[in-house]
N, C-alpha and C positions, 0 to 999 in steps of 0.2 A: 740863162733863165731855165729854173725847173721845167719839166714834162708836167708831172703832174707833182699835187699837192694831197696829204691824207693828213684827213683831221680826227686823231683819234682821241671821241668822248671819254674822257676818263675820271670813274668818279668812285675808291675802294674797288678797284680794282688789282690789287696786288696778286691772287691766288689765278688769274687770267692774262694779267698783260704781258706776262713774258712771255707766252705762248700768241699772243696779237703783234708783238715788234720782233718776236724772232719769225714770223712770216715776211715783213719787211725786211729782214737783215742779209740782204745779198749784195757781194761788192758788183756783181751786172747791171746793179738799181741805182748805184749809190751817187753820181754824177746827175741820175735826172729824177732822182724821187724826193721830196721833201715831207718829212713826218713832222708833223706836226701835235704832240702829246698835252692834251689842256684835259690839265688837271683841275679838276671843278672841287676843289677843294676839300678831297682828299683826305681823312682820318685814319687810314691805314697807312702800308707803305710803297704805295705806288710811286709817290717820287722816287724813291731809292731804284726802283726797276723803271725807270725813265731813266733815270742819268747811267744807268748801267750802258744801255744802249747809246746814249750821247756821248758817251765818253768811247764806246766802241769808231761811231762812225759820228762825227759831230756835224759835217756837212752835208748826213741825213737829217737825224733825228734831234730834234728842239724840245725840249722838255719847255710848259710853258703853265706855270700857275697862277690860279685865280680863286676870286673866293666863291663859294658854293654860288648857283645859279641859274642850277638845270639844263639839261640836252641843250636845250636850243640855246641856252647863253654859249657851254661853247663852241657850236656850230657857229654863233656868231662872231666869237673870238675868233675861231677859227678861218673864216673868210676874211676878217680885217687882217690876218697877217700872213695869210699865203700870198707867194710868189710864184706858183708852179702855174701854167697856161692852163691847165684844168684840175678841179678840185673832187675830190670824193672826202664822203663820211665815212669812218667807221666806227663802230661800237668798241669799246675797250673789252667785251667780253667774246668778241667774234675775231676772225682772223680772215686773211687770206691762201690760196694756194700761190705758193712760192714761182712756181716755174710761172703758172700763167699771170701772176705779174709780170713777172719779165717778157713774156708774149704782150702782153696786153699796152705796158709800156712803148717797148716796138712799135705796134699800130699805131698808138696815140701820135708818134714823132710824121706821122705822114696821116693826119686826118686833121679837121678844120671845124668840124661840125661844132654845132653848140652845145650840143646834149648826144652823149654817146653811153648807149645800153647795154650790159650784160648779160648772162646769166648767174644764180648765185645757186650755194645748197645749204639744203637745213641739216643740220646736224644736232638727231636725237641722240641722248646715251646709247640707245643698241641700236641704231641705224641710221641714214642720211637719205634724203629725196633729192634730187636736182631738179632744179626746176627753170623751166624756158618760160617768161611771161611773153614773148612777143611772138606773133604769128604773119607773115606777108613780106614781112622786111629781109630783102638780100643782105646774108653775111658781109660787112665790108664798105657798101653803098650808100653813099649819101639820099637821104628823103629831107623831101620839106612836110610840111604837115597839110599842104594842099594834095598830097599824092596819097594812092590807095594803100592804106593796110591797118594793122588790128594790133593795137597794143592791149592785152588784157587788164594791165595794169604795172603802172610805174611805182616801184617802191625805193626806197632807200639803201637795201641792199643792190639793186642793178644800176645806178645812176651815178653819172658823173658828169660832170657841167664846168664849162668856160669859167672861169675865176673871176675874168672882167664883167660879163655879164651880173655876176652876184653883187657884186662890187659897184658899178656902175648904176643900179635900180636900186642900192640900197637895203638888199634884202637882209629884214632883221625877223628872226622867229622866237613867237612867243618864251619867255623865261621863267624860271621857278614852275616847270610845268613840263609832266610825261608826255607822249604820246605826240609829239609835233615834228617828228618825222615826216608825218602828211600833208602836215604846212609846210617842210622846204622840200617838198614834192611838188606842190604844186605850184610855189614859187620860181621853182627850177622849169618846169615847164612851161613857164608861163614865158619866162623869159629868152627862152630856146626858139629859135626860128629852123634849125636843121639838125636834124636827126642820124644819127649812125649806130645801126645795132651788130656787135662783134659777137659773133658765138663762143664766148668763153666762160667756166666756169668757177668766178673768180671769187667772189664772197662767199666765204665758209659762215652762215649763221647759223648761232647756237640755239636750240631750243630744249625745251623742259624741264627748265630750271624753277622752281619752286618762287624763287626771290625776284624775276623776272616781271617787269612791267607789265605786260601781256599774260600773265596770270588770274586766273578768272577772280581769283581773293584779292590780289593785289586791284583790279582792273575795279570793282566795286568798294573796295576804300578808296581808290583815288577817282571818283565817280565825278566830281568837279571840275578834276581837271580835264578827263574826257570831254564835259560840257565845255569848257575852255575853251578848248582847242576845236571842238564845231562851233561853234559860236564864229570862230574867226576864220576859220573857213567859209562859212555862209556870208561875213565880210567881205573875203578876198574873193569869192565865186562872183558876188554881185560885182564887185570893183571892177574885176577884169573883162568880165563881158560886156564892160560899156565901153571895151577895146579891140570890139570885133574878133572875136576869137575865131580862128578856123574850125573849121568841123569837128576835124580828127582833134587838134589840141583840146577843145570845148568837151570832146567826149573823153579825153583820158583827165584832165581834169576834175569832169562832171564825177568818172568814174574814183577818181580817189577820194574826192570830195562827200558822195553818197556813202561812202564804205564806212566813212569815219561818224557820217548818221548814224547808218545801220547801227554800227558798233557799240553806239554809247546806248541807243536802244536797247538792246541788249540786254547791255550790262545791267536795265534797269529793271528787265524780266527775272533778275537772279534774285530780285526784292520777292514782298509777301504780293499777292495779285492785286490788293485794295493800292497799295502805295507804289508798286509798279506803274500801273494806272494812272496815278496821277502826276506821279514823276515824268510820265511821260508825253501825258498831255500837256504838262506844262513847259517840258523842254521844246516841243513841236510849236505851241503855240510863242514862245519866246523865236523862236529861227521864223516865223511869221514877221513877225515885230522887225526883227532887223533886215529882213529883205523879203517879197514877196512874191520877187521873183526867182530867188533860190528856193521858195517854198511850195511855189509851183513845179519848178523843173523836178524836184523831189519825189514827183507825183508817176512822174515815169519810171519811178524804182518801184521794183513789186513786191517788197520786202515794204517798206514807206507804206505804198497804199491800200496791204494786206493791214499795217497796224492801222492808218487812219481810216477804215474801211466801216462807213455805218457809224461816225460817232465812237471810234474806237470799240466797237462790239465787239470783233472778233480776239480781241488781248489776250481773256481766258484759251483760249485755243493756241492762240500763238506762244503762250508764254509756258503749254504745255508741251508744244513740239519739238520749243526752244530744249528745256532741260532734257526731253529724250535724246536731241542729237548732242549735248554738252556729255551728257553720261557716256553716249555711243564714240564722239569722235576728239574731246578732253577741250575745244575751241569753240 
C-alpha cells in the first residue's frame, strides 16, 4: 500500500506541469508515493508531459484522462482511485519542495491521524511568503479537536486527509465549478476526528498570475460560481452541525465557511454601488432561505454584520474601503 496519494488537478497545463511532476520525481518517493495526473480534459499538451513522467517511473505516476468537468470533478476522480493511506491535492500549476517531501513522507509512515497539516509558500514572480496557518499545535503531536489550540485556517494547500475517510462518507465536490477548494476543506474537516500538524514547508503555491481563478477580473466573471459554491456551503454548515460538531472543528469550519461569504461579497463590491447593492442583498437573503441558522451564525462575522448593518446602509462606505485596500494590497 502507498503512503500517500497526490491528485494533481490538471487542466492546460503544459507550460507548468513539468515543473509540478519533476517536484514528485525522486527515486526516495517512488515505492510509497502515488501521483495521480487527471487530466480534465485537456486542449493543450499536457498529456504528452504526463506520460513523460509515467513512462519515467510508472509505479509512481498514472496519467488518468477525463472529459472536462472542473477542480472538483477531479478531486473527485481523484479520491475514487487512490490507493495511497492518505491523500493530498494539488494544483497542476503549483508544486512541491523536493527534499521535504521526502521528509514529510517519512513522518507520514509513523503517524495515524486523520487530518495532518502543513505549512505551504506563496510564490510571487519577485518574491515568496511562507506562511504558518496554525498556532498551539506541537510539531509532531497528535490533537483531537476536543483539545486547546487555534487553527487560523485550513486551506487546501496545508491539508492532507485519510483516503478512507473521503471514501467512506462519499465525499463528492461540486463540478463544472471554481472555487471549491473550500468545500473539500471543509469536507475534509469534517470528517477528520485527529489532527497532526508537522512543521514543514511543503506546498510551493503560485501566485500572480493574471489567468488565475482568484484574479479579481476573472473572480467577477465567474461571480456565479462563487455563489455556487456558498450556497453549498451554507448546505453542508447546516448538515453537519446537526452532527454535534466540536468547538474547535465548528470553528475551523465556521471559519472557512465565512471567508467564502465574505469573498463572494466582495466580489460583488467590484460592481457599480446601485447593483452591488442588490446583488448583495439578494445573495444574503437567498443563504437565509436555505438555512437560517447558517445565517445567523454569520452574524458573528464582522465583515457580514458591517454589510448587513442598518438595512445594508453602510454598502456605500464599505464598498469604498473595499477598493482602497484592493488598489493598496492587489486581494
Amino acid at each position: 500500500m502507498k503512503i500517500l496519494t497526490i491528485s494533481v488537478a490538471a487542466y492546460n497545463v503544459e507550460k507548468t506541469l513539468d515543473k509540478t511532476l519533476d517536484s514528485f520525481n525522486d527515486s526516495r518517493v517512488y515505492d510509497d508515493l502515488e501521483v495521480l495526473i487527471v487530466d480534465d480534459g485537456s486542449k493543450d499538451g499536457t498529456r504528452l508531459v504526463a506520460e513523460k513522467y509515467e513512462a519515467i517511473a510508472p509505479q509512481t505516476f498514472k496519467y488518468v484522462g477525463k472529459e472536462n468537468g472542473g477542480h472538483g470533478s477531479t478531486i473527485n476522480k481523484g479520491i475514487s482511485l487512490a490507493t495511497g493511506k492518505y491523500f493530498k491535492v494539488i494544483d497542476g500549476d503549483d508544486w512541491v519542495d523536493t527534499d521535504r517531501l521526502v521528509d514529510f513522507i517519512d513522518k507520514l509512515k509513523n503517524l495515524d491521524s486523520d487530518m495532518v497539516l502543513t505549512n505551504h509558500t506563496e510564490v510571487f514572480p519577485d518574491h515568496e511568503n511562507k506562511v504558518c496557518l496554525v498556532k498551539g499545535l506541537e510539531n509532531g503531536r497528535e490533537y483531537t479537536w476536543k483539545d486547546d489550540f487555534d487553527i487560523k485556517r485550513v486551506v487546501l494547500h496545508t491539508l492532507t486527509v485519510k483516503t478512507n475517510l473521503l471514501q467512506e462518507n462519499n465525499v463528492q465536490i461540486t463540478e463544472n465549478c471554481f472555487y471549491v477548494d473550500v468545500e473539500y476543506v471543509v469536507w475534509a474537516t469534517f470528517v477528520s476526528r485527529t489532527i497532526t500538524y508537522l512543521d514543514i514547508y511543503l506546498y510551493m503555491y503560485r501566485l500572480g498570475s493574471e489567468d488565475q481563478s482568484v484574479n479579481k477580473k476573472n473572480m467577477l466573471k465567474n461571480i456565479k460560481m462563487q455563489e455556487k459554491v456558498s450556497y453549498q456551503l451554507v448546505r453542508l454548515y447546516d448538515k453537519f452541525n446537526r452532527s454535534q460538531l466540536e468547538s474547535n472543528q465548528d470553528n475551523t469550519i465556521f471559519n472557512t465557511f465565512k471567508r467564502s461569504i465574505g469573498s463572494t461579497m466582495r466580489t460583488y463590491l467590484l460592481l457599480n454601488l446601485s447593483e452591488a447593492k442588490k446583488e448583495i442583498i439578494q445573495f444574503d437573503q437567498n443563504i437565509k432561505e436555505i438555512s437560517i441558522f447558517s445565517y445567523n451564525r454569520l452574524n458573528s462575522d464582522r465583515f457580514v454584520r458591517i454589510v448587513r448593518f442598518n438595512n445594508y446602509s453602510l454598502l456605500p462606505i464599505v464598498k469604498v474601503l473595499y477598493r482602497i485596500w484592493v488598489i493598496k494590497y492587489g486581494y
